[in-house]
C-alpha positions in Angstrom: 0.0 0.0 0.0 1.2 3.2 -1.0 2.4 5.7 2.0 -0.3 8.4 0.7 -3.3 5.8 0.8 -1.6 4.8 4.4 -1.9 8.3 5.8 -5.6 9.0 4.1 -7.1 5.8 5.8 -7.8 3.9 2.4 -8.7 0.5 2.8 -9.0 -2.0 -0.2 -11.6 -3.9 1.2 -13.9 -1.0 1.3 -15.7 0.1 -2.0 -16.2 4.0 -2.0 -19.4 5.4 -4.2 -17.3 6.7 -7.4 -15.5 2.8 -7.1 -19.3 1.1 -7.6 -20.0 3.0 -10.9 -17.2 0.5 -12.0 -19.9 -2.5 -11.0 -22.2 -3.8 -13.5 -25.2 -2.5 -13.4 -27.4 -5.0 -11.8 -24.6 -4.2 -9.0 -25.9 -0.8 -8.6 -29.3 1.1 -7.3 -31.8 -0.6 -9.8 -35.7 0.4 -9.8 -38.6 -1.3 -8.6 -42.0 -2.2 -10.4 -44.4 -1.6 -7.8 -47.3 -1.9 -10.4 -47.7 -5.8 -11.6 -47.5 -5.8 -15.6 -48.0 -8.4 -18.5 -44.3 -9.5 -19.5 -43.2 -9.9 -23.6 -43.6 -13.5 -23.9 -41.5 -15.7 -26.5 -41.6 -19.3 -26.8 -44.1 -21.5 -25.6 -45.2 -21.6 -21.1 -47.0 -24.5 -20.2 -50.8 -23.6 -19.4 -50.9 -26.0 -16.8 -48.4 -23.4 -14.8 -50.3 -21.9 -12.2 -48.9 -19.7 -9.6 -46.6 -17.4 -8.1 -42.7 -17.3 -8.3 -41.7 -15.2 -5.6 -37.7 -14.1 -5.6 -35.9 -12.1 -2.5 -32.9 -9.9 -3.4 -30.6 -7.5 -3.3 -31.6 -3.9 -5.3 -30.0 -0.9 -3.4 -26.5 -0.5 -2.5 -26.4 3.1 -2.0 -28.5 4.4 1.2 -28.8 8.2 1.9 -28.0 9.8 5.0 -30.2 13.4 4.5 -33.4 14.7 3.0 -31.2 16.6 0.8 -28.5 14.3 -0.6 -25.8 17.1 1.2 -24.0 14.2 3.4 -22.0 11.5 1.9 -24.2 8.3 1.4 -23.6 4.7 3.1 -22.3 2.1 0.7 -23.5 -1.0 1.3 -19.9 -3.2 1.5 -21.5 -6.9 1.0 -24.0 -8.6 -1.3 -25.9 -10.1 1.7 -26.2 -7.1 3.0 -28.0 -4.7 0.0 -31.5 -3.3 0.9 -34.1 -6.2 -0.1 -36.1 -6.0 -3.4 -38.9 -8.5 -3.7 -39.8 -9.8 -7.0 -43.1 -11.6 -7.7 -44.1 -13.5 -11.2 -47.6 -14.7 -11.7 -48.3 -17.2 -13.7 -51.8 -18.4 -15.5 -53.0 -19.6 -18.6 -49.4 -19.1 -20.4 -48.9 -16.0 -19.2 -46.0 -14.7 -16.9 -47.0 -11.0 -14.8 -44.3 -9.1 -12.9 -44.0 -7.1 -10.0 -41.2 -5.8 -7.6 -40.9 -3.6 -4.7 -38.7 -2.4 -2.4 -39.1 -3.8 1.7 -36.7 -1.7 3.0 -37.6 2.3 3.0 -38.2 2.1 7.1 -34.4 1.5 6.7 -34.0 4.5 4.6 -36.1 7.2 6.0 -33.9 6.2 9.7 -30.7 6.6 7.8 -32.0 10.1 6.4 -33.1 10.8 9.9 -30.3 9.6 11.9 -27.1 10.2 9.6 -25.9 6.7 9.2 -27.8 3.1 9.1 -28.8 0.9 12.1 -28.5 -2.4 10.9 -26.7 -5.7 11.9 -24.1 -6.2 9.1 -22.5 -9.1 7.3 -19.8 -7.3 5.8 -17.8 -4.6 6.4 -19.8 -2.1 8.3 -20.4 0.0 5.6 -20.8 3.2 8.2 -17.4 3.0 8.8 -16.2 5.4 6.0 -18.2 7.9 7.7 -17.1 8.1 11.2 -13.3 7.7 11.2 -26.3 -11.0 7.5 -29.1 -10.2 6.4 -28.9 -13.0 3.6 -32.6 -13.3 2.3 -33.9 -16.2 1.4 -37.8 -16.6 1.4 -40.4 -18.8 3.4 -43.9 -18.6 2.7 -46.6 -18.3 5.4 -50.4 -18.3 4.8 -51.3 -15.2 2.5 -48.2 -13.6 4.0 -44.3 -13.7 2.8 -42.4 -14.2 5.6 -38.5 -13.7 4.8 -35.5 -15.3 6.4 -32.2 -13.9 7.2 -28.9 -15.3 8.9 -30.4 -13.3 12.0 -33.1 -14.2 14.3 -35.0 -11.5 12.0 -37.8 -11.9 9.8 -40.1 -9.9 8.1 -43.2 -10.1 6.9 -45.2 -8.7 3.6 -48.4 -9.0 1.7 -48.9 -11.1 -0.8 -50.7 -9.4 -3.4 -48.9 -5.9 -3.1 -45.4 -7.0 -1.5 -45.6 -4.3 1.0 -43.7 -4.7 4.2 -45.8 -5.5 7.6 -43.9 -5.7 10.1 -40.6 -6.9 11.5 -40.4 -10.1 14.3 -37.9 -12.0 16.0 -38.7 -16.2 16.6 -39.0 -14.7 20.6 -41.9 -12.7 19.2 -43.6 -16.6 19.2 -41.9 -17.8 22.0 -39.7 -15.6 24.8 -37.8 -18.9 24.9 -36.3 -18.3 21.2 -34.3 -15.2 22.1 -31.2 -15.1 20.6 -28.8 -14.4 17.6 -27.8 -16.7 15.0 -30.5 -19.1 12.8 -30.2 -20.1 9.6 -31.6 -18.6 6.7 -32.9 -22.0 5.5 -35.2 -23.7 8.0 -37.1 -27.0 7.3 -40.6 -27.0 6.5 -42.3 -30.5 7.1 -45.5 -30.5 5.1 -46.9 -34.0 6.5 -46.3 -32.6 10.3 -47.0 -29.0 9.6 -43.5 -28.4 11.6 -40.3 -25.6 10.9 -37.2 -26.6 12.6 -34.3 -23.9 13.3 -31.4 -23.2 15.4 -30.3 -20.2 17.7 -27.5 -19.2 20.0 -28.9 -18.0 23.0 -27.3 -14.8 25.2 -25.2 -17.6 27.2 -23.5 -18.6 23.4 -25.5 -21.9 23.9 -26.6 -23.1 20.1 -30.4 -24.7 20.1 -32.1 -26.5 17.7 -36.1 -26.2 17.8 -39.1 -27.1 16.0 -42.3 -25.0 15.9 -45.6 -26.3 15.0 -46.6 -23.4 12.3 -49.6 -25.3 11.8 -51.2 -24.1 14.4 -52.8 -20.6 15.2 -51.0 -19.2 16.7 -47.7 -20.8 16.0 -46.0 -21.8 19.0 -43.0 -24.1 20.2 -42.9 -28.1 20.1 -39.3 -28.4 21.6 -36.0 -26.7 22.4 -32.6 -28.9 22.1 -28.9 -27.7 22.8 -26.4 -29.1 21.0 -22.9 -30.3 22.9 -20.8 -27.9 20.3 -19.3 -24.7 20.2 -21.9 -21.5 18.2 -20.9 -21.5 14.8 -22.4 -20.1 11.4 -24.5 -22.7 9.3 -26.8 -21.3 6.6 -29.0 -24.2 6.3 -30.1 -27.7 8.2 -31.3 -30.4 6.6 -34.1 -33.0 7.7 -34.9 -36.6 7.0 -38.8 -38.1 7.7 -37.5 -39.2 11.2 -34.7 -36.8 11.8 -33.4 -33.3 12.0 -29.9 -33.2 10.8 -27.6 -30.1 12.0 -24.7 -29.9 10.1 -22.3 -28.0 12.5 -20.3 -25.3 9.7 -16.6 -25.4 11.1 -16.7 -21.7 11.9 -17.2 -20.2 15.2 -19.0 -17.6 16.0 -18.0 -14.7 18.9 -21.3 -13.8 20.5 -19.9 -12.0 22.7 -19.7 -9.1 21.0 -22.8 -7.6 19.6 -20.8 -4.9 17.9 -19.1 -7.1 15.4 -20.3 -7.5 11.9 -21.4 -11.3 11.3 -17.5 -11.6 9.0 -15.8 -10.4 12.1 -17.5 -12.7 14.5 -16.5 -15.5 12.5 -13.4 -17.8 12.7 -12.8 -20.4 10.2 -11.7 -23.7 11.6 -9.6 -25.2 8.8 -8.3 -28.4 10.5 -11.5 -29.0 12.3 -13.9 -31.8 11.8 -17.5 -31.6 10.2 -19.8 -32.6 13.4 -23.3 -34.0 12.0 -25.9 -34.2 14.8 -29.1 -36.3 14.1 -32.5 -35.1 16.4 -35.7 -36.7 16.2 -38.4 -35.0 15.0 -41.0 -36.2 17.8 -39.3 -34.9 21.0 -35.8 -33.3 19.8 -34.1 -35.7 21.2 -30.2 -35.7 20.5 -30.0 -39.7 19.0 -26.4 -40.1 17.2 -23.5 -38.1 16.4 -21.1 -37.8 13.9 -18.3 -36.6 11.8 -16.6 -36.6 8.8 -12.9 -34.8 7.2 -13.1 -30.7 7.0 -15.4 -29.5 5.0 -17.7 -25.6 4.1 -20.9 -25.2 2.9 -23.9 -23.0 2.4 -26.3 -25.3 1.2 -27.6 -28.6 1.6 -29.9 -30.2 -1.3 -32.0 -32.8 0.3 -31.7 -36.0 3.1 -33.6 -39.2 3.5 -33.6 -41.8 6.2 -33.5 -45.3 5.3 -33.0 -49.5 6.3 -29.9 -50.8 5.0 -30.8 -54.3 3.6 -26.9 -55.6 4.8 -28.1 -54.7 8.6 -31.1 -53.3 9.1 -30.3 -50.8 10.6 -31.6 -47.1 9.7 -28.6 -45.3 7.9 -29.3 -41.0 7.1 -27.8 -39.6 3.7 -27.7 -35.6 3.6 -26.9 -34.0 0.4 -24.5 -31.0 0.5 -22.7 -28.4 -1.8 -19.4 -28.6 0.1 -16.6 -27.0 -0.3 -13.0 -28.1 0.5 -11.0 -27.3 3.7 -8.9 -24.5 2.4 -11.8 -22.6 0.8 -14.1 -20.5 2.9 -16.1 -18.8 0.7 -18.1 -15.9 3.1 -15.8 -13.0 2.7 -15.5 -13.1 -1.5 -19.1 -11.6 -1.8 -17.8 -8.5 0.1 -18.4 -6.0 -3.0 -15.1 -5.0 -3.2 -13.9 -8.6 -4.4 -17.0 -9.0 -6.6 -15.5 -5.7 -8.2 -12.1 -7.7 -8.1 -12.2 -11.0 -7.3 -9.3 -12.7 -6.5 -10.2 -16.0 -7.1 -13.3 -18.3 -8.8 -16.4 -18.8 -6.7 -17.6 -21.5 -7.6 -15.9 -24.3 -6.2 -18.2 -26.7 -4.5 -19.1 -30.1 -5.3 -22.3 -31.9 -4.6 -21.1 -34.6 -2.5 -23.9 -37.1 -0.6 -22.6 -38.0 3.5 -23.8 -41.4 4.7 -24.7 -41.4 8.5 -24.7 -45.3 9.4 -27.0 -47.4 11.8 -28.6 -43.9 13.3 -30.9 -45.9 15.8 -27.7 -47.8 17.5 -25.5 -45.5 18.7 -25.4 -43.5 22.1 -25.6 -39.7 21.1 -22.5 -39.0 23.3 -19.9 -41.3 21.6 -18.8 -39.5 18.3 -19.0 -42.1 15.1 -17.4 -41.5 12.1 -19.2 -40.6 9.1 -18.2 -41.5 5.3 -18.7 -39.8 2.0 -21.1 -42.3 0.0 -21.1 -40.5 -3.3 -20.3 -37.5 -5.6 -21.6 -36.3 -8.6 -17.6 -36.0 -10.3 -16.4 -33.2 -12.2 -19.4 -30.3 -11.6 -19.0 -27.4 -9.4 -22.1 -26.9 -7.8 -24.1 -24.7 -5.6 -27.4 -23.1 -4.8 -29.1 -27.1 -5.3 -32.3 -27.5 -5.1 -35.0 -30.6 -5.9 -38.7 -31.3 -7.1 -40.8 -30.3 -3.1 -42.1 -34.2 -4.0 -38.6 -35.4 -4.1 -37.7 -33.9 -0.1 -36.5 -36.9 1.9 -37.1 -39.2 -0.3 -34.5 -42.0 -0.5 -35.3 -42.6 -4.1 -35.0 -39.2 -5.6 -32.8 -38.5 -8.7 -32.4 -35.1 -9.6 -30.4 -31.7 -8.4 -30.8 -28.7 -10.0 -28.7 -25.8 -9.4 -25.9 -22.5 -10.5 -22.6 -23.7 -11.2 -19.3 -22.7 -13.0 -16.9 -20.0 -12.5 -18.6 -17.5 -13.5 -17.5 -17.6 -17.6 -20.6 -15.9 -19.2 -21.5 -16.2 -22.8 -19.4 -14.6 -25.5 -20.1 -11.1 -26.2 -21.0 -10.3 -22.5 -20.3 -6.2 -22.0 -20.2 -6.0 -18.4 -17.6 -8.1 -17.0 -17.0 -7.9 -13.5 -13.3 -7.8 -11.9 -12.9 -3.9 -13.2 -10.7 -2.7 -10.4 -8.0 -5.5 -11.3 -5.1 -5.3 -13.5 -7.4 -7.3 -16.0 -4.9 -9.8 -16.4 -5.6 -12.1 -13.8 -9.5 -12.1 -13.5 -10.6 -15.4 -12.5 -14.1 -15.2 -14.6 -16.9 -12.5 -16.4 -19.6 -12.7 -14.2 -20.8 -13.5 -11.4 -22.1 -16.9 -12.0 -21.5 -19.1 -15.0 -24.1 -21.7 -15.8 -26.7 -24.1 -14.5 -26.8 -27.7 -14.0 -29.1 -30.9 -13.7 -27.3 -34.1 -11.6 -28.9 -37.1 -11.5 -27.3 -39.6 -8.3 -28.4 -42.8 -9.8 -26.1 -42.2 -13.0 -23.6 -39.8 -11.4 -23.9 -37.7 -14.6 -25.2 -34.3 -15.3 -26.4 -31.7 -17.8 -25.6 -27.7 -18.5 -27.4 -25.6 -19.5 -25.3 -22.6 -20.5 -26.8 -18.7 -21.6 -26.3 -17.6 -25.1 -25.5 -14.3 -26.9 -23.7 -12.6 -24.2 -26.2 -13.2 -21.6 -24.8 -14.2 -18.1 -25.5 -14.6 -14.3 -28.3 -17.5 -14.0 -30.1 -17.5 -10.6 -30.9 -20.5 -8.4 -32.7 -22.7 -10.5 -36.6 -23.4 -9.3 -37.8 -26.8 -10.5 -42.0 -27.1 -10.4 -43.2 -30.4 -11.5 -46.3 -30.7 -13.6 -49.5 -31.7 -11.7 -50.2 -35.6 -11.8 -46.5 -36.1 -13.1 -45.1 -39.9 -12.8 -41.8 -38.8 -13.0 -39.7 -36.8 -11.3 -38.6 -34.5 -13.1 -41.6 -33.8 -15.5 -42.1 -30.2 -15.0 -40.7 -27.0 -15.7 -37.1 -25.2 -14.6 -37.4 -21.4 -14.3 -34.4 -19.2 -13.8 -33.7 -15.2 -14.4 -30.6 -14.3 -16.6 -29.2 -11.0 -17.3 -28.1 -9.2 -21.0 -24.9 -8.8 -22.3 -25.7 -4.5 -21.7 -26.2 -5.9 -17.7 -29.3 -3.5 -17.8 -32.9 -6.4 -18.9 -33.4 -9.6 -17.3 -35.7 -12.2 -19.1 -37.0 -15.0 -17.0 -36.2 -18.6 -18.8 -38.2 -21.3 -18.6 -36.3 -24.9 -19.3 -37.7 -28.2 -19.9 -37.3 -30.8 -16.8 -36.5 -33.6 -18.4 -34.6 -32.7 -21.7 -33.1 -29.3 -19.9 -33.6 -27.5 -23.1 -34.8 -23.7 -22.9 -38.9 -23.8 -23.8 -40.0 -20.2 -22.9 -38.9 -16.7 -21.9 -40.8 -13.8 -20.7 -39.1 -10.1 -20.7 -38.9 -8.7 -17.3 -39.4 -4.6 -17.4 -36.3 -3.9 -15.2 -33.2 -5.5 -14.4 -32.9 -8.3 -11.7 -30.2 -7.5 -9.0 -28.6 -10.2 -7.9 -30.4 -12.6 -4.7 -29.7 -15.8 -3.8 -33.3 -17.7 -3.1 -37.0 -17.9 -4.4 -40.0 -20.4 -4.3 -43.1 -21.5 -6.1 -46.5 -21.6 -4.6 -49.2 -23.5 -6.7 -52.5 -21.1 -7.3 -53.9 -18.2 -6.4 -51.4 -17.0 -4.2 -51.3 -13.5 -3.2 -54.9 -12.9 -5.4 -57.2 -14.8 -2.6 -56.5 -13.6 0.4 -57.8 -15.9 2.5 -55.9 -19.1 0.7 -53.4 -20.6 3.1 -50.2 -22.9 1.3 
């Protein structure tokens, strides 16, 4: 670092407002469509498609601090943390109508108020300039969208119009659930009508619990600690018997409530992977495992099932891991976006087999194996047919992977603050992928004519479908300008592109969305 940058305070991880008009622009402020319009359809969307798709994101980077725009505005320093945009598609009769709006102006009118933003940060706190994890993923509720975060923070808004409500925490249902942490993906099981979580209490205690969201009002089944150290895990995974917590080898300093989420955490590279299996009925702590370091964000599905060679019940959960070296948390901090250092995508789908689960005394640690891999496929954001959840049979994975190498012709490459010679890749993410576990092969689906950045791949299965994956694949890409996003529809089975529909505005970058069948958001009164 130069001496003059040393004695002004600059700090490369720290991305100043001139240095984000170097970002694409679906990287930038990008507008909302608070008015639901017909999209520009091309190709051919199955009539039998009936629904909403409903998307959480990032859409605002740049938060003013006065009434006037005189004071220097906050930059949002990390994806996860960029004010929410909620997107909403509804789909009828082969037609595709779009709406977005932004959740997060309470946010803004305290920043103008106040001179800088109360919030609890992922990244870099992006006040810091100024004086000297939230990562939203969507659960739906009733006729209510209730969105998740990496906090014990969720928020809910309508249905129809996508306005915000009002903000809760999980002790909001239950004084009992106070505390920080949860993940941003709890289970849902349908058949039980049940949501299972975790939290670190005020004592730095980590808790798994389940809820019975079934009933009115919701309200808590059970309330297990878990004999390890708080850590950071994004998602838990569940069989039809079990509850799997997959304890993420990074800590967590609770102690602190001053520290952004990155600062808190502390990446154990040569610790193991610690699988704990619960039962569903009572919580009930019933085996323990662990396997070789490993990262993750995600896990894809996980089934319990009776070995014919003993008998016994054996678990398998699915994971995008990543390997022992490669903690992926910090490179979304927007500086590296703007210059990455290295790819992202780096995971692989790997499948971890849990044996003889009803044996084993909870205390004594058992080692785990990895049972299979799909070989060859970087893989992350996975996600499965809702039929195929924790079933031991199922096939299919669908999800982003890549390192970001975007069609030919793309305008907007990111990695603009490098030297341009080593820049690992020209977008954010590269292409999409179908695995299927009983061949161990898998398909891509790459975007064409300088189109990049796939989301998460949402597969919705055709009603009275035989197989699994007869339905319908939707995903959002973005232009080769970086300013339109067209939502693409791709054929299950063949994973061919069938249908597109022009979206009116560009799609900021977000992690997570879900399907819900009918009238969603039109009736009321309809529950899920």
């Amino acid at each position: 670092m130069a001496p003059e940058q040393e004695q002004k305070g600059y700090r490369w991880d720290i991305i100043t407002e001139e240095e984000l008009k170097y970002a694409p622009p679906y990287l930038q402020d990008v507008p909302e469509t608070p008015t639901e319009v017909e999209c520009k359809l091309s190709g051919a969307w199955p009539k039998w498609l009936h629904g909403s798709f409903l998307r959480v994101g990032v859409g605002r980077f740049t938060v003013p601090t006065s009434e006037d725009d005189s004071t220097p505005r906050v930059i949002i320093q990390h994806l996860f943390d960029g004010l929410a945009l909620l997107h909403k598609f509804r789909m009828i009769d082969g037609r595709v109508y779009y709406m977005s709006r932004y959740t997060s102006n309470g946010i803004t009118r305290a920043a103008k108020r106040d001179g800088f933003v109360k919030n609890s940060w992922m990244g870099p706190n992006p006040n810091t300039p100024l004086f000297e994890a939230q990562d939203p993923c969507s659960k739906l509720l009733g006729a209510r969208i209730l969105v998740h975060t990496d906090w014990n923070c969720m928020q809910i808004c309508d249905a129809k119009t996508l306005e915000p409500k009002r903000l809760l925490t999980h002790a909001t249902i239950d004084p009992e659930l106070a505390g920080a942490g949860c993940c941003a993906h709890p289970v849902h099981d349908r058949k039980r009508g049940q949501t299972y979580n975790y939290l670190i209490d005020a004592a730095g205690i980590m808790y798994v619990f389940a809820l019975d969201v079934a009933a009115n009002p919701a309200c808590l089944l059970w309330k297990s600690a878990l004999p390890c150290k708080p850590c950071y895990t994004h998602a838990l995974a569940m069989t039809d018997k079990y509850v799997v917590f997959v304890r993420n080898p990074v800590s967590m300093d609770t102690s602190d409530p001053t520290k952004t989420i990155i600062e808190a955490m502390k990446c154990e590279h040569d610790s193991p992977v610690y699988f704990y299996v619960l039962d569903k009925v009572d919580g009930k702590l019933v085996a323990s495992y662990q396997v070789p370091n490993f990262c993750f964000f995600h896990t894809a599905n996980a089934y319990d099932y009776i070995d014919p060679k003993t008998g016994h019940t054996n678990v398998h959960v699915d994971i995008a891991s990543y390997k022992a070296e490669h903690y992926p948390y910090n490179e979304y901090a927007i500086s590296n976006i703007i210059n990455p250092l290295k790819p992202y995508q780096v995971g692989r789908l790997i499948r971890y087999e849990l044996p003889a689960v009803n044996t084993r005394d909870p205390a004594i640690i058992t080692r785990g194996t990895v049972k299979a891999a799909i070989p060859d496929m970087m893989a992350e954001l996975p996600r499965i047919s809702k039929a195929a959840s924790m079933d031991p049979k199922y096939r299919f994975v669908y999800g982003v992977s890549g390192n970001g190498v975007a069609a030919p012709g793309t305008h907007v490459p990111i990695g603009r603050l490098g030297n341009g010679v080593d820049m690992p890749h020209a977008s954010f993410y590269g292409h999409l992928f179908k695995s299927d576990w009983r061949t161990g092969t898998f398909k891509s689906w790459v975007p064409q004519n300088g189109e990049s950045c796939p989301t998460e791949p949402i597969f919705i299965q055709r009603p009275g479908a035989v197989d699994e994956d007869d339905g319908i694949v939707i995903t959002i890409t973005i232009n080769r300008e970086g300013t339109h996003s067209t939502l693409v529809g791709l054929d299950g089975r063949t994973f061919e592109e069938v249908a597109r529909a022009d979206m009116p505005q560009v799609y900021s970058l977000g992690p997570h969305g879900s399907f819900v069948e009918g009238d969603f958001g039109v009736v009321s009164t309809m529950g899920c």
